[in-house]
LUMTORKE-343944 format. One record per residue (C-alpha): residue number from 1; x, y, z; residue in three letters. Coordinates in steps of 0.02 Angstrom, whole numbers, plus 50000, padded with zeros to 5 digits. Example, Ala and Ser with C-alpha at 12.3 -4.5 7.8 and 13.67 -1.06 7.14 Angstrom:
<rs>
- 1/50615/49775/50390/ALA
- 2/50684/49947/50357/SER
</rs>
This chain:
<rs>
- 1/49330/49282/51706/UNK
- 2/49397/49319/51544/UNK
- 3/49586/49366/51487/UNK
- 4/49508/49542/51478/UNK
- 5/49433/49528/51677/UNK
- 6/49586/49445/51719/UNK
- 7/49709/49574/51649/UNK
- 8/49586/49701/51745/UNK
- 9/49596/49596/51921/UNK
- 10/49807/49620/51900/UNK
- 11/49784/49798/51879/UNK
- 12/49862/49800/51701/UNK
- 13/49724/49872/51591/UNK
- 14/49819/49960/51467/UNK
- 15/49867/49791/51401/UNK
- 16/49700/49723/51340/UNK
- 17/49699/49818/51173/UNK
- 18/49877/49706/51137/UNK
- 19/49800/49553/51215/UNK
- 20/49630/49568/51099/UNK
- 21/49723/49612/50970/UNK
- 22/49846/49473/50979/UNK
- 23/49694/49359/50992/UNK
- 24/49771/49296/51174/UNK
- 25/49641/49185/51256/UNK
- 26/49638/49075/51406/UNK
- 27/49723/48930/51296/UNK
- 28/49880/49033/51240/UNK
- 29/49910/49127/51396/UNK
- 30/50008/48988/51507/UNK
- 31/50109/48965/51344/UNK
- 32/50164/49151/51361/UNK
- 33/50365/49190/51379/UNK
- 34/50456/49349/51407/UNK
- 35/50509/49376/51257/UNK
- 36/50306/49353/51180/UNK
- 37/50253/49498/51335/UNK
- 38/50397/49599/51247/UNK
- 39/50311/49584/51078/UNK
- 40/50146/49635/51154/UNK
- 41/50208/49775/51183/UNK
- 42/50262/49772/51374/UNK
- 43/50415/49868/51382/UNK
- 44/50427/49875/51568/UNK
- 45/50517/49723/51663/UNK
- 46/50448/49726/51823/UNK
- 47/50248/49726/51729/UNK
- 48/50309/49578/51631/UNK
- 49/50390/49486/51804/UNK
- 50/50213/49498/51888/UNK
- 51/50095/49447/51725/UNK
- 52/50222/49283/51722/UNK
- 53/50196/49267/51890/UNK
- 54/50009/49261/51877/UNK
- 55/50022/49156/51748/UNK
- 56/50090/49020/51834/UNK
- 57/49948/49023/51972/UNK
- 58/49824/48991/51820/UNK
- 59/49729/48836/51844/UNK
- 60/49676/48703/51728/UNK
- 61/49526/48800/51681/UNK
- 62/49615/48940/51611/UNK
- 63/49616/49087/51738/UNK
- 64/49699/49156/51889/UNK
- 65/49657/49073/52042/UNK
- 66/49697/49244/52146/UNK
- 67/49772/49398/52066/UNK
- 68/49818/49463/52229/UNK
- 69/49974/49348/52245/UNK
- 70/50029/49399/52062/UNK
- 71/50149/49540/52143/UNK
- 72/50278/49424/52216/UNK
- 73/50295/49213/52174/UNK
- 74/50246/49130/52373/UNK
- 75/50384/49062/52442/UNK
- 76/50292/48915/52487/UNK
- 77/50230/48873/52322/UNK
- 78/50298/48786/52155/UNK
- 79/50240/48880/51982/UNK
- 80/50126/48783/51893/UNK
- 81/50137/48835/51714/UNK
- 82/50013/48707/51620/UNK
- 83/50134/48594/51487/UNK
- 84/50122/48486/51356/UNK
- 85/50089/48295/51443/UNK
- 86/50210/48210/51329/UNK
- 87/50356/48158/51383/UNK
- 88/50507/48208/51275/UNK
- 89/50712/48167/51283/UNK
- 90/50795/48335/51296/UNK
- 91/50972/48401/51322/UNK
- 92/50937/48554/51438/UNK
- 93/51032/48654/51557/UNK
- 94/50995/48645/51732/UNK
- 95/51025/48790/51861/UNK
- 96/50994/48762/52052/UNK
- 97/51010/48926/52169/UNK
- 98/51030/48900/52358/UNK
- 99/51022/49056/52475/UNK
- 100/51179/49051/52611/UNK
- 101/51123/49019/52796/UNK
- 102/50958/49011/52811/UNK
- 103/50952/48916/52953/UNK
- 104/51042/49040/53014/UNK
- 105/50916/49165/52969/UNK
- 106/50765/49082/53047/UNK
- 107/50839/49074/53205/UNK
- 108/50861/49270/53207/UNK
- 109/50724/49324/53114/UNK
- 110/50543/49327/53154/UNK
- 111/50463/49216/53046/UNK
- 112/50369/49369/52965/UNK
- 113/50534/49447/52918/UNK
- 114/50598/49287/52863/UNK
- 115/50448/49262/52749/UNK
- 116/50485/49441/52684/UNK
- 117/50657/49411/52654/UNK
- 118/50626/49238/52567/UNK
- 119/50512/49343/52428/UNK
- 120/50640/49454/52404/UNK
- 121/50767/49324/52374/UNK
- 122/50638/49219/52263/UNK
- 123/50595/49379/52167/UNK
- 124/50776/49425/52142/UNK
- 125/50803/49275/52069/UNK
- 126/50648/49233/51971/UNK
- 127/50673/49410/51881/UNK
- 128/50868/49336/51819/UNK
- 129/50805/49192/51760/UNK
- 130/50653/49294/51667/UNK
- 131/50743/49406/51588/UNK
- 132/50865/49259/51512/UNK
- 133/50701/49156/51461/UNK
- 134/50726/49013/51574/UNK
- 135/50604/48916/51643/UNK
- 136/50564/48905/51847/UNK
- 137/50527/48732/51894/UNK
- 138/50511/48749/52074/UNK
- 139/50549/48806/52236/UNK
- 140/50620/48680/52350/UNK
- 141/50652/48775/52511/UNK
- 142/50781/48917/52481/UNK
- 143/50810/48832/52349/UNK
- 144/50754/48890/52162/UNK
- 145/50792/48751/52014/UNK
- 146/50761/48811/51838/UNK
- 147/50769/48743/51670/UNK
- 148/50846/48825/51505/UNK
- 149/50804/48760/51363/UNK
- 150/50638/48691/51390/UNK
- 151/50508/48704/51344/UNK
- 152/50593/48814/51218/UNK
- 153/50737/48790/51128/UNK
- 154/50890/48918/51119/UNK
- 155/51056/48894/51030/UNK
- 156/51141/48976/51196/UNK
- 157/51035/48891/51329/UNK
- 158/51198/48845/51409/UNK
- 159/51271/49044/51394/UNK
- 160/51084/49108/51467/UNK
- 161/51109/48983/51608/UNK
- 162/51285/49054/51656/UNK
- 163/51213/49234/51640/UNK
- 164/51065/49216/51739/UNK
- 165/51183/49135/51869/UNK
- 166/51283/49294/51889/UNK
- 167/51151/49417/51889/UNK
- 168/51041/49322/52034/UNK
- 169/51207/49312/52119/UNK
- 170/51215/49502/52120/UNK
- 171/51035/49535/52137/UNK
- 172/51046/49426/52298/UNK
- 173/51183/49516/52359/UNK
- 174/51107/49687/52338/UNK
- 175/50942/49654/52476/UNK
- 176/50972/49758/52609/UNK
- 177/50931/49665/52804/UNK
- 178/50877/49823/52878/UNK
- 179/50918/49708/53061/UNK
- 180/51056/49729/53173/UNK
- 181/51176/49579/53179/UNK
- 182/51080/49494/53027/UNK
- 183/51236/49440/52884/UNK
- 184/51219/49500/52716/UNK
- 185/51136/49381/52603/UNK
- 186/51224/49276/52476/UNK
- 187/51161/49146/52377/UNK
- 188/51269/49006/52291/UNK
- 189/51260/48928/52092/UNK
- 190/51263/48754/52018/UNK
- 191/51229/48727/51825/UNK
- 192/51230/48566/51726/UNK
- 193/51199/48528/51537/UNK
- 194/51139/48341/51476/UNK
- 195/51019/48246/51415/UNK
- 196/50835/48208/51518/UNK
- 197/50692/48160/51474/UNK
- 198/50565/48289/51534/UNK
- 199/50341/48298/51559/UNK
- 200/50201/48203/51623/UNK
- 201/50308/48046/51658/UNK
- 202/50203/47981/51824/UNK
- 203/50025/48009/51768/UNK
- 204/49857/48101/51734/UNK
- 205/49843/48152/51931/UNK
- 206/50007/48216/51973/UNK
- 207/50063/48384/51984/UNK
- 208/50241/48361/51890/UNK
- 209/50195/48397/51735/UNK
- 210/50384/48472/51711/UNK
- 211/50475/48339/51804/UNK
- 212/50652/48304/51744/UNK
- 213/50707/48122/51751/UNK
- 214/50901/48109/51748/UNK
- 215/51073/48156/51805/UNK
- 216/51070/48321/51755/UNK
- 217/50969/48406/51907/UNK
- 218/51050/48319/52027/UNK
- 219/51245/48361/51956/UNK
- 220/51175/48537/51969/UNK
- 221/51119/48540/52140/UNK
- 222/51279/48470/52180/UNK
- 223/51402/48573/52107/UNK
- 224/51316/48710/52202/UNK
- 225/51366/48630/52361/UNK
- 226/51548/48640/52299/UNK
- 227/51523/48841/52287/UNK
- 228/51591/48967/52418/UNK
- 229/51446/49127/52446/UNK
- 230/51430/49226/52288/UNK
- 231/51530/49089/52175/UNK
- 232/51433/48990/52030/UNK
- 233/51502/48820/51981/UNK
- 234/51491/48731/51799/UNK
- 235/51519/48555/51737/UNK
- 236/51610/48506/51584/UNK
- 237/51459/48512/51467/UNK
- 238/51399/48671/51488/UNK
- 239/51588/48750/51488/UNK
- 240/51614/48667/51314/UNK
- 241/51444/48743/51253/UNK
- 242/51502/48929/51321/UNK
- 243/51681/48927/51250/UNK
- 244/51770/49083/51297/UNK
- 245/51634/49194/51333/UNK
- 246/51696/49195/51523/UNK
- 247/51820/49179/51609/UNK
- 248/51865/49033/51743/UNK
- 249/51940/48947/51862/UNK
- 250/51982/48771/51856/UNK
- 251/51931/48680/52010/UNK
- 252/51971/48505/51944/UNK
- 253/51878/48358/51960/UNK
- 254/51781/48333/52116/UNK
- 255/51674/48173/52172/UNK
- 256/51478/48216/52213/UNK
- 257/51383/48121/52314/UNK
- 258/51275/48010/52222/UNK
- 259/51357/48028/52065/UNK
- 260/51477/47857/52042/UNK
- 261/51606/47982/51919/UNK
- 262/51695/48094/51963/UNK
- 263/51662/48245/51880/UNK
- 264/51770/48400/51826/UNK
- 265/51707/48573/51885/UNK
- 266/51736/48752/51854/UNK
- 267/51677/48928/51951/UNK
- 268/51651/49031/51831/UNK
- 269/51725/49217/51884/UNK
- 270/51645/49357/51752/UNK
- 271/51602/49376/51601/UNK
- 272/51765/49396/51452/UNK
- 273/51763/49531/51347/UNK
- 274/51779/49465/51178/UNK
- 275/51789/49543/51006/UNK
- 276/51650/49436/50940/UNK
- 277/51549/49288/50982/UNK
- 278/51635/49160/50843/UNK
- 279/51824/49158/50905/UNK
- 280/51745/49143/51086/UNK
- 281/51650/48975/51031/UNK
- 282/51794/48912/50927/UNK
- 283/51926/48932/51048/UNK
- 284/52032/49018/50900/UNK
- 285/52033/48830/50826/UNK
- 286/51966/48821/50631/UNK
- 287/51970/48692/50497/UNK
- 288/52027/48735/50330/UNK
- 289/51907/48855/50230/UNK
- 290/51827/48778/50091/UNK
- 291/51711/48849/49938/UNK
- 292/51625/49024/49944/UNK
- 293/51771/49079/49820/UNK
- 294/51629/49199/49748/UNK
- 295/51593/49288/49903/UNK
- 296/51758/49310/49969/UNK
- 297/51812/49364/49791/UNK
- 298/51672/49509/49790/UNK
- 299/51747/49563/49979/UNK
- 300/51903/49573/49892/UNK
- 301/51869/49666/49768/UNK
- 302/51764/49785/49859/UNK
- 303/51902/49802/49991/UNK
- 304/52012/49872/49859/UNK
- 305/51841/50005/49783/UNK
- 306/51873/50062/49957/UNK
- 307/52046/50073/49989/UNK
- 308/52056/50197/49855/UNK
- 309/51903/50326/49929/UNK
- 310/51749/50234/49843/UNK
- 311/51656/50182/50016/UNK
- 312/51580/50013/50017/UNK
- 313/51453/49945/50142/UNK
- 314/51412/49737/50132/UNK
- 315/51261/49665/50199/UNK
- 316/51284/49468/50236/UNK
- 317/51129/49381/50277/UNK
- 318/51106/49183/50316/UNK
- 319/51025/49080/50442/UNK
- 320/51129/49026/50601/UNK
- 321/51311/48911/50554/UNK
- 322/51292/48947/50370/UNK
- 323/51467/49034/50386/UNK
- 324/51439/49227/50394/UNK
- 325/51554/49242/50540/UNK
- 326/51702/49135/50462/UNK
- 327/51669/49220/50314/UNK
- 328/51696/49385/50399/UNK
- 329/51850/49295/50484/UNK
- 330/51909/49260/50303/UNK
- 331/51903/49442/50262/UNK
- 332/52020/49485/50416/UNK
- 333/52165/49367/50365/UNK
- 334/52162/49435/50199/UNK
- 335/52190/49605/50241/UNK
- 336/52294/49547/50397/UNK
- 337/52448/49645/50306/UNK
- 338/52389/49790/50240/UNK
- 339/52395/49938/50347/UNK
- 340/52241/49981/50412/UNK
- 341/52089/50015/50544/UNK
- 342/52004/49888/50594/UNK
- 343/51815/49921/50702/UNK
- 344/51739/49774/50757/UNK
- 345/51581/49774/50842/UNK
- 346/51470/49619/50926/UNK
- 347/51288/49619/50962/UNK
- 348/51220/49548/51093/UNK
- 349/51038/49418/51101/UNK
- 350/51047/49483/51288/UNK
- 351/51065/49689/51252/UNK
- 352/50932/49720/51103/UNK
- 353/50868/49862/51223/UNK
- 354/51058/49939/51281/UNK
- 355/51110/50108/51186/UNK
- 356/51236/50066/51102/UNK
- 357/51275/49916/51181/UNK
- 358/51404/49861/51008/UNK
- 359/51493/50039/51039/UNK
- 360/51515/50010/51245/UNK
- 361/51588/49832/51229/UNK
- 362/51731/49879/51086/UNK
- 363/51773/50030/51194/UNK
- 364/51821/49909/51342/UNK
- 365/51899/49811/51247/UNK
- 366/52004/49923/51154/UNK
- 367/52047/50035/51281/UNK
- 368/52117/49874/51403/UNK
- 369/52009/49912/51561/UNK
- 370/52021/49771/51699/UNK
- 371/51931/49765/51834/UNK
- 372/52040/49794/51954/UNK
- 373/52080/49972/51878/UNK
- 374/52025/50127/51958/UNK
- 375/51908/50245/51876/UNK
- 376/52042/50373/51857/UNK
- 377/52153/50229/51769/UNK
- 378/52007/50199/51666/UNK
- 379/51992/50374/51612/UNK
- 380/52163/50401/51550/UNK
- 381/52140/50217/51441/UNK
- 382/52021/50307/51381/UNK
- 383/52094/50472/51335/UNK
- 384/52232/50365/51232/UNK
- 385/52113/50263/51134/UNK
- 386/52042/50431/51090/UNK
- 387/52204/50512/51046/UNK
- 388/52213/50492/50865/UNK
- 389/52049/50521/50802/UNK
- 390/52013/50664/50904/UNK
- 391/52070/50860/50953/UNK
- 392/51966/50906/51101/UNK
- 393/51993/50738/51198/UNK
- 394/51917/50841/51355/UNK
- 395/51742/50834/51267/UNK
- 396/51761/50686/51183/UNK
- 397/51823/50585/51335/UNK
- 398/51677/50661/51439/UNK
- 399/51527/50594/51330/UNK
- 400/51625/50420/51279/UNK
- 401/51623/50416/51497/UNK
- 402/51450/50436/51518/UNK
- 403/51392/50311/51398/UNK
- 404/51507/50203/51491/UNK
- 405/51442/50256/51645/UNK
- 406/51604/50314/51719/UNK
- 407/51621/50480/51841/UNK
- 408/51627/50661/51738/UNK
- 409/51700/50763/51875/UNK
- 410/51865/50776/51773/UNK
- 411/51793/50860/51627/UNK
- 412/51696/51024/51597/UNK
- 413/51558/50963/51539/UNK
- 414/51373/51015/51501/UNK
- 415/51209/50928/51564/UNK
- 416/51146/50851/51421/UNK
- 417/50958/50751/51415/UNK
- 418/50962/50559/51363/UNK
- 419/50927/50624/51201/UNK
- 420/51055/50747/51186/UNK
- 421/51188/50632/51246/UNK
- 422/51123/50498/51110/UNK
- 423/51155/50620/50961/UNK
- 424/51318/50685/51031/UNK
- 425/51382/50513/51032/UNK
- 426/51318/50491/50835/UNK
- 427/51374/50637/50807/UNK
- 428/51571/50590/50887/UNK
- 429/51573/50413/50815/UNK
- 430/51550/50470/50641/UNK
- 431/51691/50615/50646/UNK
- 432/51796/50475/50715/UNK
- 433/51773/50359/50599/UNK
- 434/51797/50498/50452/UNK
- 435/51956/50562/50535/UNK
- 436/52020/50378/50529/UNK
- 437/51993/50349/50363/UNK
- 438/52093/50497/50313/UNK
- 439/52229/50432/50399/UNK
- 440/52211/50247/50317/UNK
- 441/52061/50131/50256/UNK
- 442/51937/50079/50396/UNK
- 443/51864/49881/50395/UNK
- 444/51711/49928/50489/UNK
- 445/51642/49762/50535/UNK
- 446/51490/49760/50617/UNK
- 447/51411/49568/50653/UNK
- 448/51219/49495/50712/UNK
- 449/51121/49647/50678/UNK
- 450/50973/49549/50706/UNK
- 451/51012/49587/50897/UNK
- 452/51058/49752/50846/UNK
- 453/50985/49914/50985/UNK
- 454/50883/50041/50907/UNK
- 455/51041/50176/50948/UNK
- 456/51156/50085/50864/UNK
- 457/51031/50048/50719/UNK
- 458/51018/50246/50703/UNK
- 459/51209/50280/50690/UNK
- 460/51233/50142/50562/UNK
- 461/51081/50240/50472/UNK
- 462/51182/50399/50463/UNK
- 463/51354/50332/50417/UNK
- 464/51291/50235/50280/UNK
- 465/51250/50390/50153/UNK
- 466/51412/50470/50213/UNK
- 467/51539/50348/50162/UNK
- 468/51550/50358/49987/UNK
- 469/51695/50476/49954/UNK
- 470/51776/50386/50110/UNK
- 471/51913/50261/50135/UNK
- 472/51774/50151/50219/UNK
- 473/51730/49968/50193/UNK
- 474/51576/49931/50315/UNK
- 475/51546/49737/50323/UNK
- 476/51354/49685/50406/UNK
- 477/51295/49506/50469/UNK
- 478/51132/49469/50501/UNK
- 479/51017/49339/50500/UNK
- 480/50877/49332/50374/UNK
- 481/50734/49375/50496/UNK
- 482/50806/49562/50501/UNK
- 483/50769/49666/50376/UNK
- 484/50873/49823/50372/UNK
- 485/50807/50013/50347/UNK
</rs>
């Protein structure tokens, strides 16, 4: 068979015009990621879970061995993926998954159930570590070991490790045992960062073409046996690559067995909500700014165009570390003093598809919800934030809830279609922003629009034009592989 016959065997037929097109043959399909299926075109998740699925049952020959095990990843197989045969030194992070008590579980399941259960739990957390990019090695038992960073490269392997961690936790803990006196299921985390060296490192015949040689796997497999259910655990490598982006507790340093060193470990409890990515990798700790006199001078200036009603907006664009963020950091201390509203919003690699993902996160933030807080205690953190820039806080407060997925019963409020909801919210993010500016200048800073959602995208669209008799300065980061409308 052909890509074409093989697309047809999965039942996915509606593809083949993006595969042709594409020019995807039987050489560049085991090289296919998540993110490539999402440039083809393949919007929905659970299509793109079972094509990477097949994929890794492709033999050497280039096509799928059976498509009728493409819906779910066998238990009692390893994915094959074809790699490159050379052996390379990497630094990767390592994540190793291990489902709670199943020994337990076989001895009060029938095997068939058990079997059932085991590809739910394997498809749980195959589909976390897919949607983060990660790589799955292999299935050893109930356990699942993956690999980020290889065999692509990410400047937040370490952060897509951590966040694939938490969601299979809670995707574990969501499969329902439909048997009487069967525990809940729970699965357990342990993720490592270091340097391996990683391919065809025992020969032309054997089937570990992704084998890892070096610490790092085992450290991983190890902290996970340090975890309580539901807990993930994280060495001291990949904790200095996240920074602050979570929050954690310190477990100290712990001997594993087979490791000589004793080695410092930390669960990591949920993710922190920051105001932007650079003060949560810097830890708030900066050396002296040097040069770019000309920019900053130009933010300056424009700062004061808009302090006095002549709207400004500032697109920054640069490649990764050039210093967009610090330069944006820059801009805050120099107008630290001067009274002022100050909108910051973060997008997110890991939310390009969330409505206004940006608008959701600052609203947390700047309304103080914990999670410990009721939904009622939410609500009225919310009504406050909304206090000054707003009349009618009872409509207001009720679309602001939805989009933060938060209970309307309070609130009068009409049914209103995706679509509807979407413009409202443009619609009562612009008024606020105008009423603020009235009141003082707003520093609108808005940073990575390169992960930007298409929502978001839209309401920067129709603030932009509006701005120019406004108190507004709207700052914009981006790398240069965006190109703005």
């Amino acid at each position: 068979m052909d890509v074409v016959q093989w697309l047809k065997s999965l039942g996915f037929e509606e593809y083949t015009e993006a595969f042709v097109k594409n020019k995807i043959d039987h050489e560049v399909l085991p090289e296919l990621t998540d993110s490539d299926l999402k440039e083809l075109g393949i919007k929905a998740l659970g299509d793109r879970k079972k094509i990477l699925a097949a994929i890794t049952n492709i033999d050497t020959e280039g096509l799928s061995r059976d498509a009728e095990s493409s819906d779910v990843i066998p238990p009692d197989r390893t994915p094959t993926r074809r790699m490159p045969k050379e052996s390379e030194r990497r630094q990767i992070t390592v994540m190793f998954c291990d489902m709670v008590g199943s020994t337990e579980l076989s001895s009060l399941l029938d095997p068939e159930d058990l079997r059932d259960l085991m590809r739910q739990y394997q498809d749980a957390v195959a589909g976390s570590i897919t949607r983060y990019d990660g790589y799955l090695a292999r299935f050893l038992g109930d356990g699942i070991l993956a690999y980020f960073g290889w065999p692509q490269a990410y400047e937040d392997q370490a952060e897509r490790a951590v966040r694939t961690g938490l969601d299979a936790i809670a995707a574990v803990s969501q499969i329902v045992i439909q048997i009487e006196n069967v525990p809940s299921l729970a699965s357990r985390v342990g993720i490592a960062t270091g340097q391996v060296v990683i391919g065809d490192i025992i020969g032309e015949a054997s089937t570990q073409a992704e084998a890892v040689i070096g610490e790092t796997p085992n450290r991983a497999a190890r902290l996970q046996t340090l975890a309580e259910p539901n807990q993930l655990i994280i060495d001291a490598a990949t904790k200095q690559l996240i920074g602050d982006l979570f929050e954690f507790d310190d477990l100290g340093v712990k001997s594993l067995k087979g490791i000589p060193d004793p080695v410092p470990a930390w669960r990591v409890v949920k993710e922190r909500i920051i105001e932007s990515r650079f003060e949560a990798a810097h830890h708030g700790e900066l050396q002296e700014f040097v040069g770019r006199e000309h920019e900053l001078g130009l933010l300056r200036e424009r700062w004061s165009l808009a302090k006095s009603g002549e709207g400004q907006v500032i697109f920054v664009s640069g490649d990764a570390g050039i210093g967009k963020s610090r330069l944006v950091q820059e801009l805050r201390e120099l107008v630290s003093e001067e009274t002022h509203f100050r909108m910051r919003y973060q997008c997110s690699p890991h939310h390009t598809n969330t409505s206004f993902h940006p608008i959701i996160k600052r609203m947390e933030r700047v309304s103080g919800f914990l999670s410990e807080d009721t939904i009622d205690m939410k609500l009225d953190k919310l009504e406050d934030l909304l206090k000054p820039s707003t009349k009618n806080i009872q409509a207001v407060a009720s679309v602001f809830a939805r989009l933060l997925s938060l209970p309307v019963d309070r609130y009068t409020a009409d049914e209103l279609t995706a679509q509807q909801l979407r413009n409202r919210t443009i619609e009562i993010i612009m008024d606020q922003i105008f009423t603020l500016s009235r009141q003082r200048p707003v520093l609108f800073l808005l940073e990575d629009v390169h992960w930007i959602d298409p929502s978001t995208e839209e309401l920067i669209g129709e603030i932009i034009p509006l701005i120019a008799n406004e108190a507004v300065f709207m700052l914009i980061t981006s790398r240069p592989n965006y190109e703005p409308p």
